[in-house]
N, CA, C and O atoms as a printed pandas DataFrame, in Angstrom:
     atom_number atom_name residue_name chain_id  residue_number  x_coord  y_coord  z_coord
0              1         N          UNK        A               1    0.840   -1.182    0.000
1              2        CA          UNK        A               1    0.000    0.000    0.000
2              3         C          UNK        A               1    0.887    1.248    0.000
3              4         O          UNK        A               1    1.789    1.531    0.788
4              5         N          UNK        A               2    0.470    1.874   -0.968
5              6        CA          UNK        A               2    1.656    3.401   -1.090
6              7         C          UNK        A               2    1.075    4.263   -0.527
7              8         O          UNK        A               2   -0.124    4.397   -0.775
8              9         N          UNK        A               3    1.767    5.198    0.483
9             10        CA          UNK        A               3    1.194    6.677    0.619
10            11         C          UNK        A               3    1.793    7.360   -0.180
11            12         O          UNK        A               3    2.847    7.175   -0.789
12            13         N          UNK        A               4    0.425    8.917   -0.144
13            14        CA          UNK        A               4    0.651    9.613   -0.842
14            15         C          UNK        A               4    0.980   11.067   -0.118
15            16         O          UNK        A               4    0.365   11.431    0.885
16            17         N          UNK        A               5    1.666   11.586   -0.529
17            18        CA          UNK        A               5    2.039   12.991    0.392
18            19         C          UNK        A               5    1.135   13.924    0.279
19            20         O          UNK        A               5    0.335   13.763   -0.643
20            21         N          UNK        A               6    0.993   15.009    1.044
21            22        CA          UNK        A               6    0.071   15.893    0.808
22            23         C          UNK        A               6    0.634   17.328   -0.011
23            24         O          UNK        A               6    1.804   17.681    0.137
24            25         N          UNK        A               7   -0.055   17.891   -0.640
25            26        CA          UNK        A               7   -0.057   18.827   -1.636
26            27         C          UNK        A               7    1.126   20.180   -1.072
27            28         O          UNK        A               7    1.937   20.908   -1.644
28            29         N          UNK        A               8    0.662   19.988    0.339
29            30        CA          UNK        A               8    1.718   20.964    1.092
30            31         C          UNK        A               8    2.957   20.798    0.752
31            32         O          UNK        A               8    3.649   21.516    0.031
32            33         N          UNK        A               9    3.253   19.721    1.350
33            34        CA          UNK        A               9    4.578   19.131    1.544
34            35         C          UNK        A               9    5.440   19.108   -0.002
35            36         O          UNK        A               9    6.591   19.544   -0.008
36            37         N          UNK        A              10    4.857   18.607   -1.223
37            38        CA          UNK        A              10    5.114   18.649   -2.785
38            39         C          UNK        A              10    5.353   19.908   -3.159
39            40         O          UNK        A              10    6.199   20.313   -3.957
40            41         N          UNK        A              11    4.691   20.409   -2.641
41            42        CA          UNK        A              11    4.976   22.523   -2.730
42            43         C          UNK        A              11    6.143   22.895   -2.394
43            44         O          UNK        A              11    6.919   23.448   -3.173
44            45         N          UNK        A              12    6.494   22.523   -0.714
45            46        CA          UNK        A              12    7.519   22.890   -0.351
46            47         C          UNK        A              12    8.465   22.288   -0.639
47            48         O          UNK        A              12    9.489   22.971   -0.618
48            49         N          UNK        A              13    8.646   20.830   -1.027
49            50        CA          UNK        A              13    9.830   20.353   -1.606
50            51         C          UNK        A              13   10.418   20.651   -2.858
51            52         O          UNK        A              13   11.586   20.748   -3.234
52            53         N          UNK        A              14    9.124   20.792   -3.506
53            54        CA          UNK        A              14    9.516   21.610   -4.982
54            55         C          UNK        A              14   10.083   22.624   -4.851
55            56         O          UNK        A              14   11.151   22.503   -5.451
56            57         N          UNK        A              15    9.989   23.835   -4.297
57            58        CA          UNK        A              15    9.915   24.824   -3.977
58            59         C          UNK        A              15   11.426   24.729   -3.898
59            60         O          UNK        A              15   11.945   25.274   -4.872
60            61         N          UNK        A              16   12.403   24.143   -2.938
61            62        CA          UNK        A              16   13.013   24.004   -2.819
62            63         C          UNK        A              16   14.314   23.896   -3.261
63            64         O          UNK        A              16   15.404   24.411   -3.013
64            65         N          UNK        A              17   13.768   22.915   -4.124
65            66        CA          UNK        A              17   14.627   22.037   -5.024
66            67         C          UNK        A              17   14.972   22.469   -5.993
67            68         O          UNK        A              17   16.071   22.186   -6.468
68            69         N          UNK        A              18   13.604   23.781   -6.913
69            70        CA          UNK        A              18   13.694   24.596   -7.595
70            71         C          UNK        A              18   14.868   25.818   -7.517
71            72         O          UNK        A              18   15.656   25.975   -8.450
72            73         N          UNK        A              19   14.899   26.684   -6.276
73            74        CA          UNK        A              19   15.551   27.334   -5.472
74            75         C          UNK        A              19   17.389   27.059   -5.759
75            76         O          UNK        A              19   18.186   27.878   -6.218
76            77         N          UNK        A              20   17.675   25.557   -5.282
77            78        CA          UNK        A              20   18.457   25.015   -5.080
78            79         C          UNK        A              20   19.670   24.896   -6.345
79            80         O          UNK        A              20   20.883   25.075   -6.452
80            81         N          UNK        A              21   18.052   24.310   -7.554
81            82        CA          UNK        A              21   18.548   24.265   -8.749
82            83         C          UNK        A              21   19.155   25.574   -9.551
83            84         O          UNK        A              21   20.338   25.561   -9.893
84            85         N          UNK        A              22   18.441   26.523   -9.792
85            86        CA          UNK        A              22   18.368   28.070  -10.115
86            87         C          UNK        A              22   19.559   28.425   -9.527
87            88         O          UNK        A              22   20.403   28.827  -10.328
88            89         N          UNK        A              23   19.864   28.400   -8.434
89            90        CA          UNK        A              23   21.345   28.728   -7.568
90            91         C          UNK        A              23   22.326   28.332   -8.624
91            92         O          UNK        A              23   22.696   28.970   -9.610
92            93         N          UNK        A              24   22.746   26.869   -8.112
93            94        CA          UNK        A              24   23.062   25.942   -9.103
94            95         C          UNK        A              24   23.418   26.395  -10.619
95            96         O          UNK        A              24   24.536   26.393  -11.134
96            97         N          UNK        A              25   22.405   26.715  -11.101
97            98        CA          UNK        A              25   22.764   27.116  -12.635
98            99         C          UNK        A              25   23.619   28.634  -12.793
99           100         O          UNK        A              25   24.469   28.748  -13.676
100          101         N          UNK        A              26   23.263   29.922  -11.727
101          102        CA          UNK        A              26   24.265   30.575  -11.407
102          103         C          UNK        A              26   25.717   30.548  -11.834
103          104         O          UNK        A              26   26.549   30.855  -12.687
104          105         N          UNK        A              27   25.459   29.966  -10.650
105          106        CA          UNK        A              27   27.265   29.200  -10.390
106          107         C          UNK        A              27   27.661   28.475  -11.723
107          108         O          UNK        A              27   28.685   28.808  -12.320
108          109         N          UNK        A              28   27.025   27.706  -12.077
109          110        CA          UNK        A              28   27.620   27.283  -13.876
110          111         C          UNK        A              28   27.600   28.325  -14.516
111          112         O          UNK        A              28   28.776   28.547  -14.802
112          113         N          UNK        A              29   26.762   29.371  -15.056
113          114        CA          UNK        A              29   27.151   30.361  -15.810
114          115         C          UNK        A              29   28.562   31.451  -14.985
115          116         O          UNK        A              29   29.310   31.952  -15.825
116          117         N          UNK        A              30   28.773   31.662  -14.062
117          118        CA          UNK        A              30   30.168   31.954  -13.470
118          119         C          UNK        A              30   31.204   31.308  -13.480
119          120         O          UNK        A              30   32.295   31.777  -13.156
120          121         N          UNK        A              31   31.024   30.253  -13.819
121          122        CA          UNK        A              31   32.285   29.609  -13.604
122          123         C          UNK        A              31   32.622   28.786  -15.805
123          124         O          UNK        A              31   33.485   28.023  -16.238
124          125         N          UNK        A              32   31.462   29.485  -16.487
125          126        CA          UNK        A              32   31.629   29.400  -18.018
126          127         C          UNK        A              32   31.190   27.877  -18.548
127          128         O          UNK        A              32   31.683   27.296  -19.514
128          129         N          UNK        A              33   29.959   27.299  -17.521
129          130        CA          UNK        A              33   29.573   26.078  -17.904
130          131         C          UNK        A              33   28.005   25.902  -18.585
131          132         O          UNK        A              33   27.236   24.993  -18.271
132          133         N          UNK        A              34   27.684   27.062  -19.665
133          134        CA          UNK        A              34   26.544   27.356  -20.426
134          135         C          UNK        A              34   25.506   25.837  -20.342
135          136         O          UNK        A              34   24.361   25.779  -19.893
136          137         N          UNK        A              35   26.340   24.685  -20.930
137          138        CA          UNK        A              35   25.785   23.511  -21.372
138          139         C          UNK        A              35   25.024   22.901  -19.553
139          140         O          UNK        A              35   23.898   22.409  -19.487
140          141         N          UNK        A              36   25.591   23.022  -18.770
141          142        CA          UNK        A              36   25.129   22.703  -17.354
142          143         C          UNK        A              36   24.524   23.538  -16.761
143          144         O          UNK        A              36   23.860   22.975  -15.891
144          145         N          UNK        A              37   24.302   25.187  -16.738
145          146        CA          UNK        A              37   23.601   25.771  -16.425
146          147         C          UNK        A              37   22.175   25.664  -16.641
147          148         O          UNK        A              37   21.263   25.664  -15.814
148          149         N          UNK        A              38   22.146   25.566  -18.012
149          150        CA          UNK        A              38   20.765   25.336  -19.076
150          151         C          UNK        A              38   20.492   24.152  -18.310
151          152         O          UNK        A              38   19.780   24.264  -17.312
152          153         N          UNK        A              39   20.912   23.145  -18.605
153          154        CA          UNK        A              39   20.246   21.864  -17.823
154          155         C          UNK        A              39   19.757   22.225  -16.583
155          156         O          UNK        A              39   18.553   22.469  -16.498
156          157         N          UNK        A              40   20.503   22.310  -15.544
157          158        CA          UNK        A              40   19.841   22.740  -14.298
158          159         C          UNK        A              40   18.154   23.830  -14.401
159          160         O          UNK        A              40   17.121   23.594  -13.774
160          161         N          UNK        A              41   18.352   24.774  -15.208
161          162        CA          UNK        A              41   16.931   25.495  -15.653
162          163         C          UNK        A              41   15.825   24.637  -16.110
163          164         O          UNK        A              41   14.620   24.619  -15.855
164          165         N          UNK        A              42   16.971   23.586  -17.227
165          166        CA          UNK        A              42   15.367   22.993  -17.667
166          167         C          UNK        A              42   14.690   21.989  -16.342
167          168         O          UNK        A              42   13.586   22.032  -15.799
168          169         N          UNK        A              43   15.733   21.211  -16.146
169          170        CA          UNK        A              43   15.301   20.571  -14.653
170          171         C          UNK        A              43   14.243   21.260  -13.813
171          172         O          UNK        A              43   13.173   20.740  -13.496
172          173         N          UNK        A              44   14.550   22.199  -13.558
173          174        CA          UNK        A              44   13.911   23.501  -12.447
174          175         C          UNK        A              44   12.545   23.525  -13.290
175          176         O          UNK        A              44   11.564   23.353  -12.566
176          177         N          UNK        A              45   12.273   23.687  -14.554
177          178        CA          UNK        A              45   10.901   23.950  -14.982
178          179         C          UNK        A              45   10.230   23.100  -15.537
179          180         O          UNK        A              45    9.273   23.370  -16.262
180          181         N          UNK        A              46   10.747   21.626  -15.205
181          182        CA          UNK        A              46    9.992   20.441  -15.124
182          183         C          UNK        A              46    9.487   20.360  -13.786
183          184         O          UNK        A              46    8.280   20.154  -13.657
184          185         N          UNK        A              47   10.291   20.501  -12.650
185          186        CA          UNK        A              47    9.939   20.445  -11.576
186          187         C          UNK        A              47    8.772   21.296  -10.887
187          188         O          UNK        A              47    8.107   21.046   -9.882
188          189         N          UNK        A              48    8.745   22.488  -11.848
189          190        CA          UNK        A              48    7.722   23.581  -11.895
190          191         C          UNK        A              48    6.752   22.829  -12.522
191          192         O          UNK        A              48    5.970   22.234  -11.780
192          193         N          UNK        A              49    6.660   22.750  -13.342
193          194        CA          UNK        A              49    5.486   22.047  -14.149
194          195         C          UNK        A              49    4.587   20.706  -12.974
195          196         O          UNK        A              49    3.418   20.767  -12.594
196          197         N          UNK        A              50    5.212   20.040  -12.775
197          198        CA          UNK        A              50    5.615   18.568  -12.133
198          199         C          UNK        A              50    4.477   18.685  -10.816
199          200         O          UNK        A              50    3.408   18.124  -10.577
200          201         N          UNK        A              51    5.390   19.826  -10.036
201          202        CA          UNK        A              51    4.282   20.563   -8.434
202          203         C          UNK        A              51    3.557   21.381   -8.492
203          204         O          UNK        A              51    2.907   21.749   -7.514
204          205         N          UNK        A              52    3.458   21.918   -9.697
205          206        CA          UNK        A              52    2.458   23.225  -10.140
206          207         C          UNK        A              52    3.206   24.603   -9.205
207          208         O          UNK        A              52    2.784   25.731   -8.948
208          209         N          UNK        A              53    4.394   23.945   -8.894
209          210        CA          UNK        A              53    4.993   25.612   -8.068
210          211         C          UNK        A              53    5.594   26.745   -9.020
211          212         O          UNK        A              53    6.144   26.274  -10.016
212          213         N          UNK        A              54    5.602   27.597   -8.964
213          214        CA          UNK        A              54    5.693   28.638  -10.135
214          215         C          UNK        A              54    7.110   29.090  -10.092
215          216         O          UNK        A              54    7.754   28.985   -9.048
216          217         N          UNK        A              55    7.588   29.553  -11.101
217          218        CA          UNK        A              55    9.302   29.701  -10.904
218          219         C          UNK        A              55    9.491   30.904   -9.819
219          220         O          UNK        A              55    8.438   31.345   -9.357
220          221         N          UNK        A              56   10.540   31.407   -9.421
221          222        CA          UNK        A              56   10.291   32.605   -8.484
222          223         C          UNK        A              56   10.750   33.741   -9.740
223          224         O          UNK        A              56   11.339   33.728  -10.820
224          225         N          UNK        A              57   10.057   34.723   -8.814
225          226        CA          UNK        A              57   10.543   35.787  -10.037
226          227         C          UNK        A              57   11.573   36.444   -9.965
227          228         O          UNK        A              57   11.966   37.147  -10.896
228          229         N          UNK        A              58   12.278   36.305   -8.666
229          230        CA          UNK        A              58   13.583   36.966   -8.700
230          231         C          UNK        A              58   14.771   36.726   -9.281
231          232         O          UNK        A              58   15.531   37.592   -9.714
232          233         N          UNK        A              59   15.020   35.047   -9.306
233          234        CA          UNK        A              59   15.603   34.625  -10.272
234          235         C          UNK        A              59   15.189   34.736  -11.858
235          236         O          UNK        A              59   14.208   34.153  -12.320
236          237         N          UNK        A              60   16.098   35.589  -12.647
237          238        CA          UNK        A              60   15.293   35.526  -14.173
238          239         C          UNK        A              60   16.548   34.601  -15.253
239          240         O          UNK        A              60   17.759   34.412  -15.134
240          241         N          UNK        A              61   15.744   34.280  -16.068
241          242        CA          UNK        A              61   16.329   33.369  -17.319
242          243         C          UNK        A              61   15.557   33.466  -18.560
243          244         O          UNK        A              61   14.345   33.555  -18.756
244          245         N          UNK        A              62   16.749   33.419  -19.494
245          246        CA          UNK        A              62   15.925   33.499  -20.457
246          247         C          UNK        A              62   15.122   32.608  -21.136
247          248         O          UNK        A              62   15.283   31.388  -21.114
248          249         N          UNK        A              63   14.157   33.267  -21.812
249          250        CA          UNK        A              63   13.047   32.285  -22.435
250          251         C          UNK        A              63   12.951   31.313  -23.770
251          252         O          UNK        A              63   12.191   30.502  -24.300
252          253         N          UNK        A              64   14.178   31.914  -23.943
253          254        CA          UNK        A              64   14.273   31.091  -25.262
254          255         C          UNK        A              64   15.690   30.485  -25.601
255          256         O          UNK        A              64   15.816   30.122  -26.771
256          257         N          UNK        A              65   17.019   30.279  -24.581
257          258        CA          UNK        A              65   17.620   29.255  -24.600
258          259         C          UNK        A              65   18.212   28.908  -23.190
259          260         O          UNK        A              65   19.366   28.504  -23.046
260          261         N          UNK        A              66   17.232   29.120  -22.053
261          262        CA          UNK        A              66   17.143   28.903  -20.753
262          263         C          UNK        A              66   18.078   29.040  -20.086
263          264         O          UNK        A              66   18.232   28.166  -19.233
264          265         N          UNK        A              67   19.320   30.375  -20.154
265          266        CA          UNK        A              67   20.366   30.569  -19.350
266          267         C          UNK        A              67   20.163   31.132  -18.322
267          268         O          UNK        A              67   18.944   31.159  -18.152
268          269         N          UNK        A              68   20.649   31.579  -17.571
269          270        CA          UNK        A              68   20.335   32.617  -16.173
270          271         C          UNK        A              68   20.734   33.778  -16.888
271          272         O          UNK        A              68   21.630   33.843  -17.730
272          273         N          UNK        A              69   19.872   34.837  -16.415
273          274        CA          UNK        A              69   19.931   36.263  -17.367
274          275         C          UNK        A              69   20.898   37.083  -16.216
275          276         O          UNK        A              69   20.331   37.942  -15.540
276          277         N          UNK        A              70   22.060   36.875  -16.036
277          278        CA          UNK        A              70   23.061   38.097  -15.312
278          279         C          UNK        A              70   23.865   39.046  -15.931
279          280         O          UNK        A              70   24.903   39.071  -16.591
280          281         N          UNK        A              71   22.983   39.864  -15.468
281          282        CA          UNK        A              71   24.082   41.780  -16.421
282          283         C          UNK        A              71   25.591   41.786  -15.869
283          284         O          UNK        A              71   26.250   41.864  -14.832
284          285         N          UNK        A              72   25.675   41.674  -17.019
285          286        CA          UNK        A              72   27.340   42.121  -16.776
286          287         C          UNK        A              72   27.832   40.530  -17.683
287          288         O          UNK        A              72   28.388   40.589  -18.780
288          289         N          UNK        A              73   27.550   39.372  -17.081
289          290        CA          UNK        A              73   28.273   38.363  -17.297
290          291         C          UNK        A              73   27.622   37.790  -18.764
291          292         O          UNK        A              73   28.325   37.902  -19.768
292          293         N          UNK        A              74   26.268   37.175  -18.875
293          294        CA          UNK        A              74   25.547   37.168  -20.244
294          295         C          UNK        A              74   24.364   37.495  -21.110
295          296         O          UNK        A              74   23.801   36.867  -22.007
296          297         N          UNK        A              75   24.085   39.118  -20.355
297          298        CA          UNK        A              75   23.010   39.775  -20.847
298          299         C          UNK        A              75   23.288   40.924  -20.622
299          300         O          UNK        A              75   24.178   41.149  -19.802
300          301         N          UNK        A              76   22.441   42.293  -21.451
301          302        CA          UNK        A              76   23.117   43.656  -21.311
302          303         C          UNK        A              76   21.390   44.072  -20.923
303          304         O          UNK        A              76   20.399   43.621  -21.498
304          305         N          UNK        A              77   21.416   44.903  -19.959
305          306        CA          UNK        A              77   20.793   45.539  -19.339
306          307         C          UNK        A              77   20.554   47.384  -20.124
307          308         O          UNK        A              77   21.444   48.210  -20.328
308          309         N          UNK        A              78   18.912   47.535  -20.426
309          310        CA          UNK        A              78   19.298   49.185  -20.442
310          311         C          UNK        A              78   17.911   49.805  -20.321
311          312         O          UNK        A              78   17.000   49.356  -21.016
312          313         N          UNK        A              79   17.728   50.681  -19.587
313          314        CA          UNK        A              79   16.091   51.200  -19.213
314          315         C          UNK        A              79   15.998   52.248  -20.655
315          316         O          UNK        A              79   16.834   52.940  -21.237
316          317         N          UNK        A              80   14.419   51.940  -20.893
317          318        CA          UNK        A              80   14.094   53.071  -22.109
318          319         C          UNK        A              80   12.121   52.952  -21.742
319          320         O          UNK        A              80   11.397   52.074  -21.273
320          321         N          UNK        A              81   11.973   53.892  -22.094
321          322        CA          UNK        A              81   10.523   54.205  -22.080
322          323         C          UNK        A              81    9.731   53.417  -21.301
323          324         O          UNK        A              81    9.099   52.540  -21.889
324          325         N          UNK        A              82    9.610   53.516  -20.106
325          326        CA          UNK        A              82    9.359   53.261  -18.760
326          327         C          UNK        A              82    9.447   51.477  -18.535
327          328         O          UNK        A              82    8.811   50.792  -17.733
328          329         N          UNK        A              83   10.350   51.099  -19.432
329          330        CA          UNK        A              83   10.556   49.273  -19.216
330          331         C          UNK        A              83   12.435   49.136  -19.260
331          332         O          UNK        A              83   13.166   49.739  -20.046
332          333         N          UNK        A              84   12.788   48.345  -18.371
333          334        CA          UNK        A              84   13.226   47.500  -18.174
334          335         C          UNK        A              84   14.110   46.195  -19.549
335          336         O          UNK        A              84   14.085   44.975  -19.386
336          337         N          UNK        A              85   14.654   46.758  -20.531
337          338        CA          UNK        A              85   15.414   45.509  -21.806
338          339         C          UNK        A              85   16.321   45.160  -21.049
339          340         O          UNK        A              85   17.150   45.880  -20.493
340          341         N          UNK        A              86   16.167   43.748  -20.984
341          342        CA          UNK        A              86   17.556   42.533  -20.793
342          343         C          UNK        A              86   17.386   42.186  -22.199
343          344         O          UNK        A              86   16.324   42.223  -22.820
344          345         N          UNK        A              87   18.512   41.850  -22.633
345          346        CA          UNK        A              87   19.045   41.256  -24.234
346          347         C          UNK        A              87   20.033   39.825  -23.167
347          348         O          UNK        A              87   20.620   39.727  -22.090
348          349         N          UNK        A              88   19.814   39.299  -23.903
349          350        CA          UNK        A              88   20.784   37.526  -23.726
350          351         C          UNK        A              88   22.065   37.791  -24.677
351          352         O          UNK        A              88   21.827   37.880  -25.882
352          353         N          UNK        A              89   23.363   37.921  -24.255
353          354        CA          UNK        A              89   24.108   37.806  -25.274
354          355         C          UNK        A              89   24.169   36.308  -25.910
355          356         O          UNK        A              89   25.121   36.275  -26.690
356          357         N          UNK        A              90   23.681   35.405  -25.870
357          358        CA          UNK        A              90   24.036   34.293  -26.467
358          359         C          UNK        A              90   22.560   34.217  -27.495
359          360         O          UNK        A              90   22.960   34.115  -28.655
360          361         N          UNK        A              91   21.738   34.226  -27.475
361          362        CA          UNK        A              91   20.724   33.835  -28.529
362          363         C          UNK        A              91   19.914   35.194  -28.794
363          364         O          UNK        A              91   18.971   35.201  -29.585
364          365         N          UNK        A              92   20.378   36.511  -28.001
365          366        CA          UNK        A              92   19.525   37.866  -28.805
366          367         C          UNK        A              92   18.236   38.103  -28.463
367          368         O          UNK        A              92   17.742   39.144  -28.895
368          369         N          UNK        A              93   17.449   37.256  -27.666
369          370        CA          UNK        A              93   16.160   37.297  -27.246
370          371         C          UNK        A              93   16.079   39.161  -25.990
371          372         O          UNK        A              93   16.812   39.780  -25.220
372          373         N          UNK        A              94   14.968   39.234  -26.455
373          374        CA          UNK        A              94   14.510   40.421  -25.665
374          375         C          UNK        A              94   13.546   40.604  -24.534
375          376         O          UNK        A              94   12.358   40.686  -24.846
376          377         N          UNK        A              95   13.775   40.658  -23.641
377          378        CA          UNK        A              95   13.033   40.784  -22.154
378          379         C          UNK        A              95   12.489   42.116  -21.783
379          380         O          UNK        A              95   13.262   42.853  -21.171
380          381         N          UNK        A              96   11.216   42.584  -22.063
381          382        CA          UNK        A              96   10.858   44.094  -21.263
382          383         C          UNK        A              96   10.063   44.044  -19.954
383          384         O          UNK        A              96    8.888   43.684  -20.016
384          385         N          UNK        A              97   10.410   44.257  -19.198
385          386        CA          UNK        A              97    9.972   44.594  -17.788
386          387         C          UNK        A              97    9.288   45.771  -17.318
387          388         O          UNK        A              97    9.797   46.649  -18.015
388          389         N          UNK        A              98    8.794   46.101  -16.875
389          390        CA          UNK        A              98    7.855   47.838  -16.328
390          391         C          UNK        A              98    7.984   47.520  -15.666
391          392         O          UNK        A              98    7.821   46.422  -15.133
392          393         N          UNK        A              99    8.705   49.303  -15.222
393          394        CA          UNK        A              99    8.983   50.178  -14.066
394          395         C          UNK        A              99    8.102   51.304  -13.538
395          396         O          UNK        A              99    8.498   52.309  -12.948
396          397         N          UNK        A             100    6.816   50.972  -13.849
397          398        CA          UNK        A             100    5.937   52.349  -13.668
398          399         C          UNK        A             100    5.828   52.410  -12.246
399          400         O          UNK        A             100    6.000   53.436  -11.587
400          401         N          UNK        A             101    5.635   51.661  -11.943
401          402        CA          UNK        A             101    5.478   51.125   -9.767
402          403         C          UNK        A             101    6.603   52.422   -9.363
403          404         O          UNK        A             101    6.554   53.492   -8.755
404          405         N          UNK        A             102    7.445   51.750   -9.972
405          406        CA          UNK        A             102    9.008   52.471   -9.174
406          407         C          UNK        A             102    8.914   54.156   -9.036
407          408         O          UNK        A             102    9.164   54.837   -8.041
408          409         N          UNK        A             103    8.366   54.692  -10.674
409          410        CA          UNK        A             103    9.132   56.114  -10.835
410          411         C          UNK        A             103    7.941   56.854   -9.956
411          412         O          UNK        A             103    8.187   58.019   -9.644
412          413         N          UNK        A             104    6.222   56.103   -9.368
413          414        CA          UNK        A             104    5.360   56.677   -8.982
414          415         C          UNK        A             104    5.889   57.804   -7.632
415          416         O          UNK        A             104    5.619   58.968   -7.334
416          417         N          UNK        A             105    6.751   56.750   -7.073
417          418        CA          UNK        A             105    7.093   56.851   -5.261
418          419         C          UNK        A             105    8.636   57.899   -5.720
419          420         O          UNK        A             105    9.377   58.326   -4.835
């Protein structure tokens, strides 16, 4: 007879593990390991998928060849008309973000 865990607990382990992973892929893009970084992401958004836990948003990556998006190291950062462009230097994809929250205060 198998138990089954409760929905809580799958949350928070995901949660976790996700966390853990995302770190993880960091540290491979710092240390120039593109091919292992990406893996660790895709991992992370199976695992998302998997617990229904949602990626966090503080960690960002890109969407279209799943690296970790860090300015300076492999994406260029530049504010224009109240958003937020990350560019990926490796595949060119474009990220806009809004800043309207910010300039209110």
């Amino acid at each position: 007879m198998s138990r089954r865990l409760p929905n809580a607990t799958i949350h928070e382990i995901g949660a976790e593990r996700i966390d853990k992973l995302l770190t993880m892929s960091e540290e491979a893009v710092r240390s120039g390991r593109d091919d292992r970084a990406r893996r660790y992401v895709e991992i992370a958004m199976g695992i998302s998928g998997k617990t229904r836990v949602k990626m966090p948003k503080e960690k960002r990556f890109c969407k279209n060849c799943h690296l970790p998006m860090m300015p300076g190291v492999n994406c260029t950062v530049r504010l224009s008309n109240h958003k937020v462009c990350m560019r990926c230097d490796v595949c060119g994809e474009v990220r806009r973000l809004p800043y309207v929250r910010e300039q209110r205060t």
